[in-house]
Structure formats: structure tokens, C-alpha cells
C-alpha positions as CSV (number, residue, x, y, z in Angstrom):
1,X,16.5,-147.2,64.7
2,X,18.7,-145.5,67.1
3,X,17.5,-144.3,70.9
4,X,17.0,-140.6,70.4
5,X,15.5,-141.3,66.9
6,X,13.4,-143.3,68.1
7,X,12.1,-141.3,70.8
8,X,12.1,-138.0,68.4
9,X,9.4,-140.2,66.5
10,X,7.0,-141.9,68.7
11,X,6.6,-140.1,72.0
12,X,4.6,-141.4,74.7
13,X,3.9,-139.6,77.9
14,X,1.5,-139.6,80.7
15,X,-0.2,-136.3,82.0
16,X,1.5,-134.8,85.0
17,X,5.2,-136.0,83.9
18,X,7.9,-133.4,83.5
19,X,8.3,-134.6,80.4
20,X,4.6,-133.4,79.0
21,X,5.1,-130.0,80.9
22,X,8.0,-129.0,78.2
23,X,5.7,-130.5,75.3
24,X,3.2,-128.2,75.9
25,X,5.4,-125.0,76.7
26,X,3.8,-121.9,74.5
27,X,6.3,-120.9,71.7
28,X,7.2,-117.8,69.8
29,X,6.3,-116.6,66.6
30,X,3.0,-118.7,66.1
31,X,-0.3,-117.2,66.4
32,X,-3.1,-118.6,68.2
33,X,-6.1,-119.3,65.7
34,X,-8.6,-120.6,68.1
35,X,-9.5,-121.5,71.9
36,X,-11.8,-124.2,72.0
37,X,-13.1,-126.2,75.7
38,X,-12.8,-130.0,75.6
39,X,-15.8,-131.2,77.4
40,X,-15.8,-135.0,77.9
41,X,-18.1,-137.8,80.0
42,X,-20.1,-135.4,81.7
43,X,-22.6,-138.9,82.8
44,X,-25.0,-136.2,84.3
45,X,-28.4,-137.4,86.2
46,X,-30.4,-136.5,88.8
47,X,-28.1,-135.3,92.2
48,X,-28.0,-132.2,94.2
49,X,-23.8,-133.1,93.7
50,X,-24.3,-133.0,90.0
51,X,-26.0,-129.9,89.5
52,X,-23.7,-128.1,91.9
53,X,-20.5,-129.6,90.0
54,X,-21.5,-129.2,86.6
55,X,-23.1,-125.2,87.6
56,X,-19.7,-124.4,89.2
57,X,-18.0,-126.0,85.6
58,X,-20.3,-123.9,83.3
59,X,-19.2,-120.7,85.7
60,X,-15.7,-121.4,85.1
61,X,-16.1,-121.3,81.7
62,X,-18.0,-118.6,81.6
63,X,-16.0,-116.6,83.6
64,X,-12.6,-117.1,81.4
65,X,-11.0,-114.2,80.6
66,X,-9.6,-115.1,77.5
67,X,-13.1,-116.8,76.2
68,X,-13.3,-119.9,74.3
69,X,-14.6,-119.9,70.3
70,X,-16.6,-122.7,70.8
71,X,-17.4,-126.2,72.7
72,X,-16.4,-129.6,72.2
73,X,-17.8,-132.1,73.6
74,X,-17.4,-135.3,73.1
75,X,-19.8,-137.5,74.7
76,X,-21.1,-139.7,77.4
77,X,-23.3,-136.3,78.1
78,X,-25.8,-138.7,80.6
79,X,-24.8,-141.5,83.4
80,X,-26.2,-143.9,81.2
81,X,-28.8,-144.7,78.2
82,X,-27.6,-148.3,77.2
83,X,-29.0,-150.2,79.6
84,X,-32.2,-147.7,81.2
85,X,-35.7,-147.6,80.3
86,X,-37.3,-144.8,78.4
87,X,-38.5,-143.0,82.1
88,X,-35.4,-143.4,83.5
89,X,-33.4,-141.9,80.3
90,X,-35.9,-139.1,80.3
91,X,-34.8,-138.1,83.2
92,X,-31.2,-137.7,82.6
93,X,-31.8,-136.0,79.3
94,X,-33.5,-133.5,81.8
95,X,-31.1,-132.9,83.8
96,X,-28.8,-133.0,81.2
97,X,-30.8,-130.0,80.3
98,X,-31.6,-128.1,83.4
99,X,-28.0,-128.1,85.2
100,X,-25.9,-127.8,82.0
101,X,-27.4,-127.2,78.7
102,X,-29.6,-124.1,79.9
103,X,-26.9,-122.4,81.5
104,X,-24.1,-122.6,78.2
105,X,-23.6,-119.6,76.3
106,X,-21.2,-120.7,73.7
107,X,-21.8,-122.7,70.4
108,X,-21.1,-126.1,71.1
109,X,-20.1,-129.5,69.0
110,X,-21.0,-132.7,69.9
111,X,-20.3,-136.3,69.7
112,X,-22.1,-139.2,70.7
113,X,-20.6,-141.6,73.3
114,X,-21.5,-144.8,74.0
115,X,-23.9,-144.1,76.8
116,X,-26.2,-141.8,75.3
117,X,-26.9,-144.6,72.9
118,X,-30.3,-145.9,74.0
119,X,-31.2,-149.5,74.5
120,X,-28.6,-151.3,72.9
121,X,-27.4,-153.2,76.2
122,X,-30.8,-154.4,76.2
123,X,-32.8,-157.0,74.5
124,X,-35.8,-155.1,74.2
125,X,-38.2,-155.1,71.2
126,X,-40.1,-152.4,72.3
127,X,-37.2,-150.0,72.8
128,X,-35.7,-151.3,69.5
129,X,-38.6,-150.1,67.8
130,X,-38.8,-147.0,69.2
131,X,-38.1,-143.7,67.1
132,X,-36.1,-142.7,69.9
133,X,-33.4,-145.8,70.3
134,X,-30.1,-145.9,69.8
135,X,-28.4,-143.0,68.6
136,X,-31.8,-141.2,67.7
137,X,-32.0,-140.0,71.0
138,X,-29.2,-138.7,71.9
139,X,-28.5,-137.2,68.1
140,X,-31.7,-134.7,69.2
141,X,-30.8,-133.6,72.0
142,X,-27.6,-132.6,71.2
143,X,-28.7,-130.4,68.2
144,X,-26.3,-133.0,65.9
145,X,-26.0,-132.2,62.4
146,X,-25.3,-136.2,61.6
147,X,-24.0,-139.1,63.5
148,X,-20.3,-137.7,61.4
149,X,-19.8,-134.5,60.6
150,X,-17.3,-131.7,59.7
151,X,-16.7,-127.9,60.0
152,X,-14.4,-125.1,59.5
153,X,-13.1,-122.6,61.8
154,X,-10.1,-120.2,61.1
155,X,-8.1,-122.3,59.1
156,X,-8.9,-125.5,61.5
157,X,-11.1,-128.4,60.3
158,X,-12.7,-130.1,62.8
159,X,-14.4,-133.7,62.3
160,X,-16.7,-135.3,64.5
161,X,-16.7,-139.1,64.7
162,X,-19.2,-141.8,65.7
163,X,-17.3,-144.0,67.8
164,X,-19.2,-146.6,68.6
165,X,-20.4,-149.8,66.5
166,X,-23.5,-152.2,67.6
167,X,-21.9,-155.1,68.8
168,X,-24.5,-157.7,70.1
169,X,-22.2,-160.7,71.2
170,X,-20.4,-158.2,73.7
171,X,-21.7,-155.3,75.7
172,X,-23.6,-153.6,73.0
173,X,-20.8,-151.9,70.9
174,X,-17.2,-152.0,69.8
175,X,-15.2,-148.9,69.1
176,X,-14.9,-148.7,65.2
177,X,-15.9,-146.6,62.3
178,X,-18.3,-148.4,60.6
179,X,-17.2,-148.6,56.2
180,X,-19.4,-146.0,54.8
181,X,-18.3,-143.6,58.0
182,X,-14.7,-144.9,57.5
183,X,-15.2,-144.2,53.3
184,X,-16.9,-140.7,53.8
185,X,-13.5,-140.0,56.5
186,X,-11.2,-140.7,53.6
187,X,-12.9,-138.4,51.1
188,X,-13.5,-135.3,53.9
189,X,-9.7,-136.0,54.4
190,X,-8.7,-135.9,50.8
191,X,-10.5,-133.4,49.6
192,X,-9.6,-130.5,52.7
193,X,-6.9,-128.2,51.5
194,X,-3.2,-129.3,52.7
195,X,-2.7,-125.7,54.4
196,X,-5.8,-126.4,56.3
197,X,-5.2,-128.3,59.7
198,X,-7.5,-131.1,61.0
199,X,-8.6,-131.9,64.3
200,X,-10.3,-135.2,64.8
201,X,-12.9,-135.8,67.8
202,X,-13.9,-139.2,68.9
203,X,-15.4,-140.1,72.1
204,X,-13.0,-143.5,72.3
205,X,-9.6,-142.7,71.7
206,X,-8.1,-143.7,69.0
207,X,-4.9,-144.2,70.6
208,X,-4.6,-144.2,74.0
209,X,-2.0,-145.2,77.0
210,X,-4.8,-145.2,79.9
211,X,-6.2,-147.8,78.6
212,X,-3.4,-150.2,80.0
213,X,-4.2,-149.0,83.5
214,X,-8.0,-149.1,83.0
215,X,-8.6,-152.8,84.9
216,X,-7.0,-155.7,85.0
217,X,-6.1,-156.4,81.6
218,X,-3.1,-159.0,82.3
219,X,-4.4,-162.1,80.6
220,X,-1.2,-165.1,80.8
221,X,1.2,-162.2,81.1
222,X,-0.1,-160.8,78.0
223,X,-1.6,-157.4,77.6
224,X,-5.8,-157.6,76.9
225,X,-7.3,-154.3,75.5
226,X,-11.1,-154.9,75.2
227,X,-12.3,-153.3,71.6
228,X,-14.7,-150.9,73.6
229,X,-11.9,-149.3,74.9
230,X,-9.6,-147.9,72.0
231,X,-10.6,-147.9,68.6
232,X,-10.2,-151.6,67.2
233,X,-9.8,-149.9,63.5
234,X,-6.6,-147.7,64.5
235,X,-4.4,-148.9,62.3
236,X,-6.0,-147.8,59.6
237,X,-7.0,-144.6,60.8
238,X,-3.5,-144.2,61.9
239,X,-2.2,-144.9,58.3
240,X,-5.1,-143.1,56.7
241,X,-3.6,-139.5,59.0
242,X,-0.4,-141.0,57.4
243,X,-0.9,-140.4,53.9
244,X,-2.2,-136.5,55.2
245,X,0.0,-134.9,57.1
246,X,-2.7,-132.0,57.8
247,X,-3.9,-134.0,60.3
248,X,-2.4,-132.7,63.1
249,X,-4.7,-134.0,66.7
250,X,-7.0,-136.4,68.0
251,X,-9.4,-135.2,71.0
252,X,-11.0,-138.3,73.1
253,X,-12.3,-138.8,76.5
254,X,-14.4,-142.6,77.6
255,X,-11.5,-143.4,79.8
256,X,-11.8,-141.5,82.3
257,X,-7.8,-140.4,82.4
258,X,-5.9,-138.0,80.9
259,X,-3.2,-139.2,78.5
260,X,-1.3,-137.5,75.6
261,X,0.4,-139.9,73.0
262,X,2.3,-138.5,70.0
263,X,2.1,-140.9,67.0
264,X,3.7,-139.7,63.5
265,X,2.6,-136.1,63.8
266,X,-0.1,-136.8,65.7
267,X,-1.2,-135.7,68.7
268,X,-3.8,-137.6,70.5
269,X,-5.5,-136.2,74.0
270,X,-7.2,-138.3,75.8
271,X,-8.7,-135.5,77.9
272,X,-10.2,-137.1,81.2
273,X,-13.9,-136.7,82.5
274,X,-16.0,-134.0,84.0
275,X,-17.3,-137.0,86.6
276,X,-14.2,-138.5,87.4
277,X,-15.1,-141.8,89.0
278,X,-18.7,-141.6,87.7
279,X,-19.3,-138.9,91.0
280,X,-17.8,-141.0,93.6
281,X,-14.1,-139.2,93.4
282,X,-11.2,-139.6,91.7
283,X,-11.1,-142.2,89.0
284,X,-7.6,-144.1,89.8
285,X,-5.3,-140.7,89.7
286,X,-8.2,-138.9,87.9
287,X,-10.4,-136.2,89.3
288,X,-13.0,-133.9,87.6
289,X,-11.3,-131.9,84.8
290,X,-11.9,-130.4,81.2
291,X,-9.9,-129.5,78.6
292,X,-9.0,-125.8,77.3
293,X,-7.3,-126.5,73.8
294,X,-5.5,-123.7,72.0
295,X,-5.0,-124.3,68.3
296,X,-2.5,-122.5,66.3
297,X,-1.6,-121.3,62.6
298,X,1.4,-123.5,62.1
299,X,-0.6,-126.6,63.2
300,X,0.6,-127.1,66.3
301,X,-1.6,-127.2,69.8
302,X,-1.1,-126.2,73.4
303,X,-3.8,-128.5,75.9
304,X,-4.1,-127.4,79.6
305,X,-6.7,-129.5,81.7
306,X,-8.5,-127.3,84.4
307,X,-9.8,-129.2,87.8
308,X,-13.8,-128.3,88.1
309,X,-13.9,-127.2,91.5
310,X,-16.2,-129.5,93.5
């Protein structure tokens, strides 16, 4: 494959390079069909910092001018239910509630990241038979039609994936659909119109660059991405978005940094954190952000990530 071909077919690029600024230039003669707001790995608990960060984010999105249709959010909506005991979850879920959930106007969509999952870092009988463990929890709150879901909005579909897999020899989950998620996927796939564009959400990224960057994952001079990290299932999902070219975007967060990566006709935005380094700062080159997301009638998208000021 030639140079320029090759580039013209698998384009990587890095938020903040020249490069993604001309990506994302609006262009004529296509008609916005929806704004949405990308809210990702929020990891909210008690903290007089939290509330004020995560009251100044809600204003900014309430004050938008041009207002959003709805909110995406996809996951990691506490600081951490995986390895905490019931009290201590409780009181995240609280102020989960009190500094943002109580204060959002807009209809919102959620998925479930790995640390709203309850208990599954633990070795706890009691916790494991709890109505509330693992995803239960979490699912609740978060007013979740199923742990996978889809919906329709102006022409868009938009499907909600469950990232995370129990993994008990590692550190309680692995990033892959499990088979009847990854069999109900191919059917809502199939059976959605060709003219009708979908967006998938995950809270790991399916495809990511960060994740390169995200430790030290030299092993021998050889590159070592753990499988809680990026979806360990991508190639099929990626050959699966193949076989349907109506699948147009991918919307992630769990990393912590902001990448875009453009993989045969798909986009996939991995759209930072509202905590940035879990509330201690930046995260590497990575501050506090969300997402503002414009989706468009030919398919296409336009992603602008807005600092939360703090």
C-alpha cells in the first residue's frame, strides 16, 4: 500500500495536534442532527473540591447556549466500588447524587464502568451475595434500562455497551463483551436500517492510542497492553463495524486521556475524564474535560472537549 493511501485509510492522531484541528473543521452543506455531552470518569466522592468541580461542570452545561439533546455518560460515575465496603460505597452513591445527579436537567444515558461495579476486587461472600453487588448497584442508580441497550434519536442509533467482564485471576475484570452481549450486538447491528447511523458507547475503548502512554508497558522492548485497558475482543468488533458501514463512531473514556483514532470509517473518541488524575491534577497531559459531540445527517461528527473550570 502506498504512503498517502495508507494514511487516507488508517489515521491516527493525538488530541491537540494540528493534524486533529483540520479533522474536525465544521463543513458545508451537512445539517446538524443532534448535540449530545460526553460525560466520562466522573469518580465522584465525598470532597468540598468535588462538589465545587463537578457544580461549576453541571453550570457549564447548563448554561450552553446552543443546549445539548441529551447526556452520555459513560461511566466510572464514583471514585471506586470494586474494592469498598457497602458504607463506604453508600457514600459515594450519595454524593454521586447530591453534587451531580440533583442538579442535571437533561435526559441522560448511561454506562457502567468498571468502578461502579461493586465488590468484584474483593473476595467477599457477603458482598457477593448481596442484591446490590456487582453491576446491580450501579445499574439502579443510574436509571439503566439493561446492562446493553439501544435507542434512537433523529436518525442516530445509539448503543450502550457493558465493558467489563469478571475476571477473577486478574484485578476483577477484563474489557470484553461477554457472547450473548457480543450475539445480541450483531443482531441490533443487522437489523438497524443502513440510512440510520450508529454510535457506539463503551466505557473502555475499543480502540485506543492513550493506552501506549498509560504506564510502563515496555516489557523486553515489546509493547504490553493489559486487557483492562482496551477492549481484548476488538478485532471482532472492529470486523463486525466492517461488515456495516452505518457504524460510523465509538465514544469511550477509562483512560483518563483524550485520543481520536480513525479505523475503516470509524471514528473512535476516547474523550478524557471529568477528574483528570483522580482530583489530584492533570493526568499525564490531561486535565478535567468533557466532551460536546455534534452528530450530523451525512454520518459524520464534529467532537470539541471543553476544560471544566476548577
Amino acid at each position: 500500500m502506498k504512503r498517502k493511501e495508507f494514511i487516507n485509510h488508517s489515521l491516527l492522531s493525538i488530541l491537540g495536534s494540528p493534524l486533529l484541528i483540520s479533522q474536525n473543521q465544521k463543513e458545508p452543506g451537512r445539517k446538524r442532527s443532534l448535540r449530545v455531552v460526553h460525560l466520562t470518569d466522573m469518580h465522584i466522592e465525598q470532597g468540598e473540591k468535588i462538589r465545587k468541580v463537578i457544580g461549576k461542570m453541571v453550570k457549564q452545561i447548563c448554561d450552553m447556549e446552543d443546549q445539548p439533546d441529551f447526556i452520555l455518560n459513560t461511566g466510572d460515575n464514583i471514585m471506586d466500588a470494586m474494592s469498598r465496603g457497602k458504607a463506604g460505597v453508600n457514600e459515594q452513591w450519595q454524593a454521586w447524587q447530591e453534587y451531580f445527579m440533583k442538579n442535571v436537567r437533561h435526559e441522560m444515558h448511561s454506562c457502567i464502568g468498571n468502578h461502579d461495579i461493586w465488590g468484584w476486587a474483593l473476595n467477599d461472600t457477603e458482598i457477593s451475595n448481596d442484591p446490590l453487588s456487582g453491576k446491580s448497584w450501579a445499574s439502579a442508580m443510574l436509571n439503566m434500562p439493561g446492562l446493553y441497550y439501544s435507542f434512537e434519536k433523529n436518525g442516530w442509533k445509539f448503543i450502550c455497551l457493558d465493558s467489563s467482564s469478571y475476571d477473577p485471576k486478574g484485578k476483577g475484570y477484563t474489557a470484553k463483551l461477554d457472547e450473548e452481549q457480543f450475539r445480541w450486538l450483531e443482531k441490533e447491528i443487522e437489523n438497524t436500517p443502513p440510512e440510520t447511523f450508529i454510535c457506539i458507547a463503551t466505557h473502555i475503548p475499543i480502540l485506543s492510542v492513550a493506552v501506549y502512554f498509560d504506564g510502563d508497558n515496555l516489557n523486553k522492548g515489546n509493547w504490553l497492553i493489559p486487557g483492562a485497558w482496551m477492549h481484548t475482543d476488538a478485532k471482532e468488533l472492529k470486523t463486525l463495524f466492517h461488515r456495516h458501514p452505518n457504524v460510523k463512531v465509538a465514544l469511550s473514556g477509562h483512560i483518563h486521556m483524550s485520543d481520536q483514532v480513525e479505523f475503516l470509517g470509524v471514528r473512535y473518541l476516547c474523550n478524557g475524564s471529568v477528574c483528570g488524575k483522580w482530583w489530584l491534577g492533570k493526568y499525564h497531559e490531561f486535565g478535567s474535560v468533557y466532551a460536546v459531540v455534534d452528530f450530523y445527517d451525512d454520518g459524520s461528527v464534529y467532537c470539541e472537549l471543553k476544560e471544566i473550570n476548577r
